[in-house]
C-alpha positions, -999 to 999 in steps of 0.1 A, spaced: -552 421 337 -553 458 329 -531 489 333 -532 512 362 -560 537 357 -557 574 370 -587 592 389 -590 615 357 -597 580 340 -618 567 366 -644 592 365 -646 598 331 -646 556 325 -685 560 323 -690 591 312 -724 611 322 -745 583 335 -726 574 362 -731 608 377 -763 608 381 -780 603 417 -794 565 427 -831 578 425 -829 585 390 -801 559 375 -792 551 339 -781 519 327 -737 516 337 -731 501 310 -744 515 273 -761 490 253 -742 473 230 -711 475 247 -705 445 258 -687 422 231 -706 391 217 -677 368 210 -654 348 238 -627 358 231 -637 396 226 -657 391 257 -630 379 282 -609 405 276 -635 429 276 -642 423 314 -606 422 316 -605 458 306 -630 467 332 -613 457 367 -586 476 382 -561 451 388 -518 453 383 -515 439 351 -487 419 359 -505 400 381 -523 367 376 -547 370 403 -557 333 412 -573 344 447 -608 355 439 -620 331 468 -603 359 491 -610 390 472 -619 397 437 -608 431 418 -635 457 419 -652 468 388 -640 501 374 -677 513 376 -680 501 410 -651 524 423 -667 552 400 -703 549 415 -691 548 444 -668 578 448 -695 601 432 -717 588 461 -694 596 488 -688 626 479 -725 634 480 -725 619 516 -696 642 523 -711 671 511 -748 668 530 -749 636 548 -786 646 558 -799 652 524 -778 622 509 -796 600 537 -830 612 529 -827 606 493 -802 577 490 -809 557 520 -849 563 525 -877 537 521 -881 545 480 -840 538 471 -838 509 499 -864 494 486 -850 491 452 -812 480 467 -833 453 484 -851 438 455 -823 439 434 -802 418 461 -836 396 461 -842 388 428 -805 381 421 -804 358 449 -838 342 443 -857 358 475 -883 380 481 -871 415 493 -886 414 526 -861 388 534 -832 402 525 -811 428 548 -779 447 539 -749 442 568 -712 448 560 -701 413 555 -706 376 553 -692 371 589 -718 401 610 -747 380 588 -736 344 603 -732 362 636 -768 380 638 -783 341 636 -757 330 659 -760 356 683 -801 355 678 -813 321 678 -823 303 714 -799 282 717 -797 264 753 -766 245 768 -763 207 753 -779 216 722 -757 209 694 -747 224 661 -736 203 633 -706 217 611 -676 204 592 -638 214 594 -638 230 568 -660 256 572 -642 292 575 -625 304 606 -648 334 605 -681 315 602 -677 289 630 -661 316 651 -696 330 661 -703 300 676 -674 294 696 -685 330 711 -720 310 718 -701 275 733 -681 298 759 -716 318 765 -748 293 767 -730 264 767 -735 253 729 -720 220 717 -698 220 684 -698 189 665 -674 187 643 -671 167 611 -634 156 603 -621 165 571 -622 124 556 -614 117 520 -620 138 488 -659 136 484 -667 108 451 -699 124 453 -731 144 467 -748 118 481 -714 103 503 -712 144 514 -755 138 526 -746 106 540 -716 119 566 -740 146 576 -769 124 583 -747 103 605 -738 127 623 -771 145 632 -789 139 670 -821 147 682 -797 176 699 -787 193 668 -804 225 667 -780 242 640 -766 230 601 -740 248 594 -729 244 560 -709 269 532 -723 267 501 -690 266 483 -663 254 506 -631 280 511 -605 250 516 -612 224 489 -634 243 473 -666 215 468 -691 230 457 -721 213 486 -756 195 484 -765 220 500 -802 216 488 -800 181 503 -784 191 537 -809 220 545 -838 196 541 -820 169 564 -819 197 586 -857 205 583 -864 167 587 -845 165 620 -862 201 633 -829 219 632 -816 251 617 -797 260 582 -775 281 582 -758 287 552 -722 308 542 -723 318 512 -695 337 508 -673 324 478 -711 317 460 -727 350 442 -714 353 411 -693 320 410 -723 296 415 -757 298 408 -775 310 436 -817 304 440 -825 304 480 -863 299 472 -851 266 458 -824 255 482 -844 263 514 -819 272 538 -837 291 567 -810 315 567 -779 326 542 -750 351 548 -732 366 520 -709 394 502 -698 407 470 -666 414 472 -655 379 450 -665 370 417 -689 398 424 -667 426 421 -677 445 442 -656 464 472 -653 451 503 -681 461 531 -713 448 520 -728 421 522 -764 404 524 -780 384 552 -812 363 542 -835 349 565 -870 329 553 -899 349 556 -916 320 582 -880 313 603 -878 352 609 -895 349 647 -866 323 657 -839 350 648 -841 377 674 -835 417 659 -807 434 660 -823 465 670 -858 478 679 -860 503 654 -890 508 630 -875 528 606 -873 516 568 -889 489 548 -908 461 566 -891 424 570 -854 412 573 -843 450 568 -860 466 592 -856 438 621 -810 433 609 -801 458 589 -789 483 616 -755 488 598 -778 500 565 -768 538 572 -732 538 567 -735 514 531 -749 544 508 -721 544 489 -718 506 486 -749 496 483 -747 516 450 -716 499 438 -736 464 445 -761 473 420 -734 481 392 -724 445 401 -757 430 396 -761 447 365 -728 437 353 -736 403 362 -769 401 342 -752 421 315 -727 397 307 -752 364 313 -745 345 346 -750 310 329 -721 323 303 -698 335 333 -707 303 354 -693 283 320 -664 304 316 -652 297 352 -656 254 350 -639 256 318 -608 275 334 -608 249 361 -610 220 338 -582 235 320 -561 241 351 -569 201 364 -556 189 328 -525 211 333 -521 199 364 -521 162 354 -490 167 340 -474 171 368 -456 142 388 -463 150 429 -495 169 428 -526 159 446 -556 175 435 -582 177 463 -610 194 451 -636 167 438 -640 158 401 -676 148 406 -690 174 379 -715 185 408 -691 192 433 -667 213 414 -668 247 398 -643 273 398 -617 262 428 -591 238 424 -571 228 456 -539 209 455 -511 192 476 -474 186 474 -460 158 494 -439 171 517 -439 209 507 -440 240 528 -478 257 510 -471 286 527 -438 290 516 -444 279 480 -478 303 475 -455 332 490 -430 324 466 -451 325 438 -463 356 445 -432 379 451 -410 362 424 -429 359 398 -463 377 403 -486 345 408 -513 352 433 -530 317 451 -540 313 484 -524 289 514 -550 273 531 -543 260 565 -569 251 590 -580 220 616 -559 193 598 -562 202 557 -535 219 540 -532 231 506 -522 255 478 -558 269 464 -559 282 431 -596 298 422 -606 314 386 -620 339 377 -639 348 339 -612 371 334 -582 351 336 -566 339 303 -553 303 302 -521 321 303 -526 327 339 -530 293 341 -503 284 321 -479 305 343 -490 293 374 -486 250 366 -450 259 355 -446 281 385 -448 249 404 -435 229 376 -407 251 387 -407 243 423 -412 204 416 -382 203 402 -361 222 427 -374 197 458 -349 172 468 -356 140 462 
């Protein structure tokens, strides 16, 4: 999307104001930078990831490109934490700075601060609740194949150590719409079920979930919500206020932009007794922080990168980015139509879909196509492979052109054609 960028260019990509320290920060981005028009603005954000240009990066549902202003916030701030790790601490990581990390987080995730803690990914945050609810042997948890390796893995640590029972959903048809997604759930739920776990935005298929609906089914049925959120900040809107999940694990390293190694953990103000701590510390601002965010310490430096993300975020308008992205996909399905042999998995139900569009060939190797793709011709999608689906996934992001898109439909095009008959 961009050329390769030096350090030289890196550090001077923001000139003064990303220099100075986090207690006393300037806006990233100067005002009146940021183009007005689409076109103008699309390649704009282009301009500002560090990504191999001759890529078309169709995998930001595994990692996104970080923001050049992330990588330069962030460098200046470790080498502050080099330099004096005890004064960077005291004025970087104290009560006053975490406090403002915290509400940022918050109020771009629709919380309140106090129930927001920092850990370093989705998967420690969906294995905190795992590992701290009181869970006794026969009581169930509620889940769906295709929730990701790394968030049901936590609680096939709990079935081997208390005895936890796993229900499973199978993976069924391509949902027609939220209320047949509601309906499977609520079949499925016992007066055992002590645990819904749900992703917000699905990694296989991408469906985008009721997940408002499912959390109260939960709270009808006395059981626990647990929601990963990890391809959601950024892509989707998120409000947890309004979904009521009692507890949501996320990062920022997707359509956030941000680098890998931080993430978020939110648990409801009243469902915070039912999770135990992580540590007994007393350190730090009161709340979720204080009782899970041991791993805070060590985030300094990407805690800081976070909040160039979130400014970014609000900079560009997070209703016009969320537009951007469905219109890509739409795109992408309509190229896709064109195709003879292509299954499209991901739902059409405008509800269910947003910016990840899954797809099957009859008969093909994924793996083998998606690693084609990528070393001949510089197309990056994922292979998605678990507990009965298979697919090629192709996700967007606002940066991508519809020549991306382009390149990627006759990449397979391509590969149609080549399969014998």
């Amino acid at each position: 999307m961009n050329p390769p960028v030096s350090r030289r260019a890196l550090i001077g990509a923001l000139g003064a104001s990303a220099l100075l320290p986090a207690t006393a920060r300037a806006a990233t981005f100067p005002t009146g930078s940021v183009p007005t028009g689409s076109r103008e603005l699309w390649a704009w954000i282009q301009s500002q990831l560090v990504l191999d240009p001759g890529l078309a990066w169709l995998d930001t549902a595994g990692s996104g490109p970080s923001l050049r202003a992330v990588m330069v916030r962030e460098y200046r701030h470790r080498e502050r934490q080099s330099e004096d790790f005890r004064r960077y601490r005291d004025a970087v990581l104290g009560e006053p700075a975490m406090t403002r990390h915290l509400s940022g987080v918050a109020a771009f995730l629709g919380a309140s601060a106090d129930e927001v803690a920092f850990t370093t990914s989705t998967t420690e945050g969906l294995a905190i609740v795992a590992r701290g609810l009181d869970v006794q042997p026969g009581d169930e948890v509620l889940l769906s194949s295709h929730e990701r390796p790394a968030a049901v893995g936590p609680w096939r640590v709990e079935a081997a150590r208390r005895g936890v029972k796993l229900v499973e959903l199978p993976p069924g048809p391509t949902p027609a719409a939220p209320e047949a997604i509601v309906a499977q759930y609520a079949g499925a739920i016992t007066p055992r079920t002590r645990v819904l776990l749900v992703s917000q935005v699905r990694a296989t298929d991408g469906t985008v979930m009721p997940v408002r609906e499912l959390c109260a089914l939960a709270r009808d049925n006395n059981a626990f919500s647990l929601v990963d959120g990890a391809l959601a900040p950024g892509h989707v809107d998120v409000r947890l206020a309004q979904l009521g999940c009692d507890a949501y694990a996320t990062s920022f390293h997707r359509w956030m932009n941000a680098s890998w190694g931080v993430g978020a953990l939110y648990v409801r103000r009243d469902a915070q007794a039912r999770v135990w701590p992580t540590s007994e510390s007393n350190d730090g601002p009161a709340g979720a922080q204080r009782r899970y965010g041991a791993a805070h310490p060590q985030l300094g430096p990407g805690l800081e990168g976070v909040g160039v993300a979130l400014e970014f975020q609000e900079l560009v308008n997070r209703a016009r980015i969320g537009s951007r992205i469905r219109e890509l996909a739409a795109y992408l399905r309509l190229q896709l139509a064109t195709l003879e042999g292509i299954e499209i998995l991901t739902p059409s139900h405008p509800a269910l879909g947003a910016g990840i569009v899954a797809l099957r060939l009859a008969g093909a190797d994924h793996g083998r196509i998606a690693q084609s793709l990528a070393e001949q011709e510089g197309i990056v999608v994922a292979h998605v492979a678990q507990r009965g689906f298979d697919a090629l996934r192709v996700s967007v992001h606002p940066a991508n052109e519809h020549a991306d898109l382009d390149r990627c439909v006759n990449g397979l095009r391509s590969r149609l054609g080549a399969r014998p008959s």
